[in-house]
PDB file of N, CA, C and O in Angstrom:
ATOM      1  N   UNK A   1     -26.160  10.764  -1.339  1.00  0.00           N
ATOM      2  CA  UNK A   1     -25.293  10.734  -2.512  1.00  0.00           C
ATOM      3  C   UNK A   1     -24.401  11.961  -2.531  1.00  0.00           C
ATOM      4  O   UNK A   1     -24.734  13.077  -2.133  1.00  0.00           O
ATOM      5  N   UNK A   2     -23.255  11.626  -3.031  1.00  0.00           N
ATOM      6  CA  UNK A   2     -22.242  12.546  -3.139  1.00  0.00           C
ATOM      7  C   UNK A   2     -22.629  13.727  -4.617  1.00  0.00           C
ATOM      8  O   UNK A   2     -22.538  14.955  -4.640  1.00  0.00           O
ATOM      9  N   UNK A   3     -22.934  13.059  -5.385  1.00  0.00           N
ATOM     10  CA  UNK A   3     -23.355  14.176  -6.647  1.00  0.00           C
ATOM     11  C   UNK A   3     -22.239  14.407  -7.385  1.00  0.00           C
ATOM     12  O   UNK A   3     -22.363  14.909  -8.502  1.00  0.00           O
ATOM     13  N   UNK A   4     -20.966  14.072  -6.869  1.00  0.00           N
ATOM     14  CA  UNK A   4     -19.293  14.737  -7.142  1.00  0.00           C
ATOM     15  C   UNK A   4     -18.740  13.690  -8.125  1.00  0.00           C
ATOM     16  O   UNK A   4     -18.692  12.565  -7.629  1.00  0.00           O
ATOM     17  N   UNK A   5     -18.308  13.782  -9.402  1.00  0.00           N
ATOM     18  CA  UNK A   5     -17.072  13.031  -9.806  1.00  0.00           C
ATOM     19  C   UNK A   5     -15.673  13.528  -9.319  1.00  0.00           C
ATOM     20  O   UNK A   5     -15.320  14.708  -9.320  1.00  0.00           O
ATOM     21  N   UNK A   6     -15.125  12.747  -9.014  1.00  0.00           N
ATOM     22  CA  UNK A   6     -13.320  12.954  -8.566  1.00  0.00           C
ATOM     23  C   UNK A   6     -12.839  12.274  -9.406  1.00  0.00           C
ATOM     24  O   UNK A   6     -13.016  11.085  -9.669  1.00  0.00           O
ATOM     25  N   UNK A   7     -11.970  13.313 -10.020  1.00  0.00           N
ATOM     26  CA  UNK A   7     -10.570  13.151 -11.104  1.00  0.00           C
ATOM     27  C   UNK A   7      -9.015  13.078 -10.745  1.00  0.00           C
ATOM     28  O   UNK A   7      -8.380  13.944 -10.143  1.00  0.00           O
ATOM     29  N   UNK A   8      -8.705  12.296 -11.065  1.00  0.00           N
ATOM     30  CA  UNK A   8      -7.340  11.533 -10.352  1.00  0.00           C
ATOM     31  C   UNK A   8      -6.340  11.378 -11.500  1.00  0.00           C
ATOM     32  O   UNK A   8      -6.692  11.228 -12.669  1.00  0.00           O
ATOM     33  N   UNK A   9      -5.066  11.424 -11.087  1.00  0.00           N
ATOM     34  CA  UNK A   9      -3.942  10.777 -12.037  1.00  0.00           C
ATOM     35  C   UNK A   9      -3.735   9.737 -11.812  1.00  0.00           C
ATOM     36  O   UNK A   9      -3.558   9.266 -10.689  1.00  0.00           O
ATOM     37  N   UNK A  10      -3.707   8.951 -13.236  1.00  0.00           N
ATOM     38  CA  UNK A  10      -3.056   7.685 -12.877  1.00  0.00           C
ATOM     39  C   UNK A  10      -1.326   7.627 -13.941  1.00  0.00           C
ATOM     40  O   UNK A  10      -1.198   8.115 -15.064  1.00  0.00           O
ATOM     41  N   UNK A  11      -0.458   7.050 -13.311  1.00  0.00           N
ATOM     42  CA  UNK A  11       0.696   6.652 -13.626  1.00  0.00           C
ATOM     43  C   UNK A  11       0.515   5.076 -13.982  1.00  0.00           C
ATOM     44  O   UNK A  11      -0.213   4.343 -13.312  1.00  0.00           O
ATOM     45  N   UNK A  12       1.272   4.625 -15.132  1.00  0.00           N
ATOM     46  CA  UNK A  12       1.314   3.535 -15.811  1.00  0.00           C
ATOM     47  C   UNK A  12       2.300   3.240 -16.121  1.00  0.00           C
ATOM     48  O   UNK A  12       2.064   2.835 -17.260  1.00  0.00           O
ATOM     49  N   UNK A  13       4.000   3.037 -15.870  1.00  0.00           N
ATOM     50  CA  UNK A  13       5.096   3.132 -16.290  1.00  0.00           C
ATOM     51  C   UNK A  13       5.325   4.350 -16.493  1.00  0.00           C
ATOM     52  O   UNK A  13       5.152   5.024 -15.477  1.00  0.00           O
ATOM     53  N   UNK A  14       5.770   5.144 -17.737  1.00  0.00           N
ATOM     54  CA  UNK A  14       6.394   6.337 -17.457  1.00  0.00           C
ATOM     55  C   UNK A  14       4.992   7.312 -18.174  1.00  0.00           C
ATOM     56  O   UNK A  14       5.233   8.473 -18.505  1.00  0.00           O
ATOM     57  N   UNK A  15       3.437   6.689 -18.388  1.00  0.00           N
ATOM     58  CA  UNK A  15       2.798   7.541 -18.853  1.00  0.00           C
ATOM     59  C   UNK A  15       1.445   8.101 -17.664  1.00  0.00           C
ATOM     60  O   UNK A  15       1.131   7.504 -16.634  1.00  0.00           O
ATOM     61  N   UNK A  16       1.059   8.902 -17.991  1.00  0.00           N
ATOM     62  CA  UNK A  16       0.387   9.469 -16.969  1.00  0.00           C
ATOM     63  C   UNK A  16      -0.769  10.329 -17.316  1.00  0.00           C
ATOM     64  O   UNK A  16      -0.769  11.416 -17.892  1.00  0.00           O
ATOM     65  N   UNK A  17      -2.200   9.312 -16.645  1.00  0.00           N
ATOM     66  CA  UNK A  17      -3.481   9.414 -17.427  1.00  0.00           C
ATOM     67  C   UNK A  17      -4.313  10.365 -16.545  1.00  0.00           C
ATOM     68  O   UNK A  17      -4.393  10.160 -15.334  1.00  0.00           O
ATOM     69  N   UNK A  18      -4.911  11.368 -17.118  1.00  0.00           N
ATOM     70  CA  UNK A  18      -6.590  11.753 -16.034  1.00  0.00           C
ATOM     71  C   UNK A  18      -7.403  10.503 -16.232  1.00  0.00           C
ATOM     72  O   UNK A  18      -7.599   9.885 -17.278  1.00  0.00           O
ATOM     73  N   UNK A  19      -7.739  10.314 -15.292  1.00  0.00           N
ATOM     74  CA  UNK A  19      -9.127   9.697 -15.392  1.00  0.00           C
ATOM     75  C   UNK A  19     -10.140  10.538 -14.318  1.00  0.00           C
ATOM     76  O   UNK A  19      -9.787  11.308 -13.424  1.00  0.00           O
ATOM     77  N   UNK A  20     -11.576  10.120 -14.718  1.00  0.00           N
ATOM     78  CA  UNK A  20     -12.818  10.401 -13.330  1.00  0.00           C
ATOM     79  C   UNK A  20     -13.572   9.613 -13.101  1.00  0.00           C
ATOM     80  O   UNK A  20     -14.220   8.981 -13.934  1.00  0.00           O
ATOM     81  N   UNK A  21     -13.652   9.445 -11.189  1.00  0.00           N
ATOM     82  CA  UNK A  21     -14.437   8.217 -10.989  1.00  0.00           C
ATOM     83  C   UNK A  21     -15.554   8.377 -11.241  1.00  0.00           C
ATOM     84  O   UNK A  21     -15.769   9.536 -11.596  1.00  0.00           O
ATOM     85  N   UNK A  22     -16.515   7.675 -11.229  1.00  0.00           N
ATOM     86  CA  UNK A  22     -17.824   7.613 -10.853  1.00  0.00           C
ATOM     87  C   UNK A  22     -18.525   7.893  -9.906  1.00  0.00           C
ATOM     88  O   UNK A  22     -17.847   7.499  -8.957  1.00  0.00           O
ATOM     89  N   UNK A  23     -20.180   8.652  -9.175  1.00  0.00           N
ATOM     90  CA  UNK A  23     -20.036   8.642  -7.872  1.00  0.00           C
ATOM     91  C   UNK A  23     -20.478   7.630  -8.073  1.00  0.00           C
ATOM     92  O   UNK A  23     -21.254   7.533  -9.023  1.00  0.00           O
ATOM     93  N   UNK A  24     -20.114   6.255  -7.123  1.00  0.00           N
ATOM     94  CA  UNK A  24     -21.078   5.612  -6.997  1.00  0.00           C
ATOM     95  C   UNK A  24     -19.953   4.647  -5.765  1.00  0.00           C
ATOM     96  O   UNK A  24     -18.745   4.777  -5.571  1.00  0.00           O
ATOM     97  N   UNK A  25     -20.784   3.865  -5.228  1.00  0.00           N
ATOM     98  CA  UNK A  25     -19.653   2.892  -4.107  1.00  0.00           C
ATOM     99  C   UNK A  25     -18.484   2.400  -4.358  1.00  0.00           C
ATOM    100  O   UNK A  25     -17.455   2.458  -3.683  1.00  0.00           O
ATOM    101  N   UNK A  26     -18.766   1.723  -5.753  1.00  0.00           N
ATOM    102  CA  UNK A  26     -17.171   1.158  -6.006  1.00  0.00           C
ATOM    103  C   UNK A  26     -16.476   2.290  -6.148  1.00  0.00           C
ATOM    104  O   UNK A  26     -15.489   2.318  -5.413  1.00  0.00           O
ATOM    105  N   UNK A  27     -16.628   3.266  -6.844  1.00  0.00           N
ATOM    106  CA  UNK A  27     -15.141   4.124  -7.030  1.00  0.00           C
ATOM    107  C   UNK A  27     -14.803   4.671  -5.554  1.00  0.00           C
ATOM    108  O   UNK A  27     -13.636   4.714  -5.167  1.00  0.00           O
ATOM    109  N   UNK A  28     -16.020   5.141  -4.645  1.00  0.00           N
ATOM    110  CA  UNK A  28     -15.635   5.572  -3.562  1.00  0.00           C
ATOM    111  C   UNK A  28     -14.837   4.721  -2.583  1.00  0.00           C
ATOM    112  O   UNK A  28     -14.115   5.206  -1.712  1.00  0.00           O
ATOM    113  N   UNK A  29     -15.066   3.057  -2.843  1.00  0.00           N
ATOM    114  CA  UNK A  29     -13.979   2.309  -2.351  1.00  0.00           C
ATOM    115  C   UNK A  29     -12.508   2.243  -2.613  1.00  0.00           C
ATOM    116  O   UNK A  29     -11.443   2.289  -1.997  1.00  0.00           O
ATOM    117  N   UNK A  30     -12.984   2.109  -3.869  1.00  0.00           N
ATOM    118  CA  UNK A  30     -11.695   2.700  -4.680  1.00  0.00           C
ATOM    119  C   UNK A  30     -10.510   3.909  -4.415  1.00  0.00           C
ATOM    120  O   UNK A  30      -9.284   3.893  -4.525  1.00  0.00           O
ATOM    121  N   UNK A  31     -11.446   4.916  -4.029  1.00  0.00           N
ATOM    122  CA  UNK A  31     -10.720   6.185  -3.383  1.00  0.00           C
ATOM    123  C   UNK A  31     -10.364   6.262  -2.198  1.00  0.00           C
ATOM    124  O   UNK A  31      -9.579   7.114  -1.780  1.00  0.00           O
ATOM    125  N   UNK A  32     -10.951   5.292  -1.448  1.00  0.00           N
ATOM    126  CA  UNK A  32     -10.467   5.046  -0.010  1.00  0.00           C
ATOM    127  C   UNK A  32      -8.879   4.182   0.192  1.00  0.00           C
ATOM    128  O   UNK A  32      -8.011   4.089   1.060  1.00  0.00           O
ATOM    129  N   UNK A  33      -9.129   3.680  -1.108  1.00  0.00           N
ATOM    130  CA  UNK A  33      -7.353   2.802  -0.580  1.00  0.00           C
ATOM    131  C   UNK A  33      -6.306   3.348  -1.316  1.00  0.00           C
ATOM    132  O   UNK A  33      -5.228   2.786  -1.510  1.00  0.00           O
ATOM    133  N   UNK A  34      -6.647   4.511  -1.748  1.00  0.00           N
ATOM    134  CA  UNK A  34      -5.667   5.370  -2.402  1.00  0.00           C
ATOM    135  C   UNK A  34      -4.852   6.401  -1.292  1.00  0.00           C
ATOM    136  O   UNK A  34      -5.321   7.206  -0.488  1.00  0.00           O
ATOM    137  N   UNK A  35      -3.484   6.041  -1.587  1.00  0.00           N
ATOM    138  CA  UNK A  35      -2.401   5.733  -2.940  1.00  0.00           C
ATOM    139  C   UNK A  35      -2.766   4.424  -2.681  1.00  0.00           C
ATOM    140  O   UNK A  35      -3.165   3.822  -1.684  1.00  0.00           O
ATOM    141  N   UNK A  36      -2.411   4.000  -4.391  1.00  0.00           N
ATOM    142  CA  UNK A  36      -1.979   2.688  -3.827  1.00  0.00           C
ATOM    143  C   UNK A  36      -1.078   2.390  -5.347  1.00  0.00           C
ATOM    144  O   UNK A  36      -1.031   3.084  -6.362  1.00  0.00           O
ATOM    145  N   UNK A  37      -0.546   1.343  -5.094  1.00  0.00           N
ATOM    146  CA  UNK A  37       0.450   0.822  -6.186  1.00  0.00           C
ATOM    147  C   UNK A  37       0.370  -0.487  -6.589  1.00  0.00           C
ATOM    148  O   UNK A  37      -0.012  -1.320  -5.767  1.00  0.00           O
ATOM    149  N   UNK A  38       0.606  -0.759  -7.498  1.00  0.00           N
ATOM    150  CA  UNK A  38       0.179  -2.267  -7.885  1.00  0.00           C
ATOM    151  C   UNK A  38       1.429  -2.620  -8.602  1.00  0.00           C
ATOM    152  O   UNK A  38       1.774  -1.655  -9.284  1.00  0.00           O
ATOM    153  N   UNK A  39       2.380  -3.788  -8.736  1.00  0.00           N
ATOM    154  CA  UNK A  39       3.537  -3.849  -9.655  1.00  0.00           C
ATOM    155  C   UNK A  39       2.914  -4.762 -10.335  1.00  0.00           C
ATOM    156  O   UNK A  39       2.170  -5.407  -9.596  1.00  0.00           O
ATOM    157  N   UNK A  40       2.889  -5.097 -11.410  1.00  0.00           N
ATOM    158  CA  UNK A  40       2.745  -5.955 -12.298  1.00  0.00           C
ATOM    159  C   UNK A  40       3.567  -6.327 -13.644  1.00  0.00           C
ATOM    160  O   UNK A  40       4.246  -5.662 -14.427  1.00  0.00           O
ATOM    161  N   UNK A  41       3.292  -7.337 -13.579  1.00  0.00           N
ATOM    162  CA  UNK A  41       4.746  -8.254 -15.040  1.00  0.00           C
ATOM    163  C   UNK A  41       3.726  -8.997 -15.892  1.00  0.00           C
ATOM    164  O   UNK A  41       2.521  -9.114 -15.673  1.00  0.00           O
ATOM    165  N   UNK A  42       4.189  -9.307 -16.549  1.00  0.00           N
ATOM    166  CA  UNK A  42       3.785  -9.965 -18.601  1.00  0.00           C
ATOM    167  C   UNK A  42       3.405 -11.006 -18.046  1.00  0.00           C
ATOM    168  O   UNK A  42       4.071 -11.438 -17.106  1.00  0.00           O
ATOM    169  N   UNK A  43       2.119 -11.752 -18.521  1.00  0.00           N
ATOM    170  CA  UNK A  43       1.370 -12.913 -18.158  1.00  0.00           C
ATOM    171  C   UNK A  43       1.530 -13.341 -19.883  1.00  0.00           C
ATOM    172  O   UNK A  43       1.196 -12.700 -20.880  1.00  0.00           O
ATOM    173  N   UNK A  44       2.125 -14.578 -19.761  1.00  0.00           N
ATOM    174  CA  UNK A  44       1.740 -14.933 -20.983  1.00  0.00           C
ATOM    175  C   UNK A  44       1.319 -14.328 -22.449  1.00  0.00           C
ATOM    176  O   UNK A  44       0.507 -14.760 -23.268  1.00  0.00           O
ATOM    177  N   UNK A  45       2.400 -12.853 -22.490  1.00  0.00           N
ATOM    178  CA  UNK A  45       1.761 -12.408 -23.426  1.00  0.00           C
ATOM    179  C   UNK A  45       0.572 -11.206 -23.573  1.00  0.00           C
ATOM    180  O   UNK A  45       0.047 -10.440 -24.381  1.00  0.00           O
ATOM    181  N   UNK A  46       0.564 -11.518 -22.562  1.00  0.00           N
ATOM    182  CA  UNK A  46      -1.388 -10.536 -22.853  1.00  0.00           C
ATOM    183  C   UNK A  46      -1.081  -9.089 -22.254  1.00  0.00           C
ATOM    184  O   UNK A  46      -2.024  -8.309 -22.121  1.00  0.00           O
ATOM    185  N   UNK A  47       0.089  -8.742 -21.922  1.00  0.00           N
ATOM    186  CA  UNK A  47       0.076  -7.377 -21.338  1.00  0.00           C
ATOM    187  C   UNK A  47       0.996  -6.236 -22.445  1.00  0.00           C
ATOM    188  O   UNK A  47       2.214  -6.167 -22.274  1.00  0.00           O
ATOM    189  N   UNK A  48       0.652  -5.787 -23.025  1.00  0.00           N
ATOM    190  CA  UNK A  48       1.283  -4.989 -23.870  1.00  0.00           C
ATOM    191  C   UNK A  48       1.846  -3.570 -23.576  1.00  0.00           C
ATOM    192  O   UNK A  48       1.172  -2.568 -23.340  1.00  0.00           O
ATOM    193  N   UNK A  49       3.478  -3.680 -23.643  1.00  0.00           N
ATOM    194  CA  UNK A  49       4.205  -2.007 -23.369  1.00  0.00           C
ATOM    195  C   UNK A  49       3.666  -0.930 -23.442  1.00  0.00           C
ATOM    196  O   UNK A  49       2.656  -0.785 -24.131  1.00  0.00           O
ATOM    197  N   UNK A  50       4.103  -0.137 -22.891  1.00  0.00           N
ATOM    198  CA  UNK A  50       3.397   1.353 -22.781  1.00  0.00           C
ATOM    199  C   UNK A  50       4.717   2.132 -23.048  1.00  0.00           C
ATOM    200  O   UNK A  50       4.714   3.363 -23.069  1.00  0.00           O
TER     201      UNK A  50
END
């Protein structure tokens, strides 16, 4: 086990969050495909502006 949380920025449109992972596998997967970028658009409503 790593023992470590890693704290990261995340960007969301023009706002820009700390977050910290978890140790645990998923986040460390998670940290392995970083950078990464995701674009995403309005589904029906359910995604609300930032």
């Amino acid at each position: 086990m790593h023992n470590e949380k890693q704290t990261m920025r995340l960007a969301v449109g023009k706002a820009v969050f700390t977050v910290t992972l978890e140790d645990n596998e998923t986040a460390r997967e998670l940290s392995a495909r970083l950078p990464l970028r995701l674009d995403m658009t309005e589904l029906n409503g359910n995604i609300s502006p930032l």
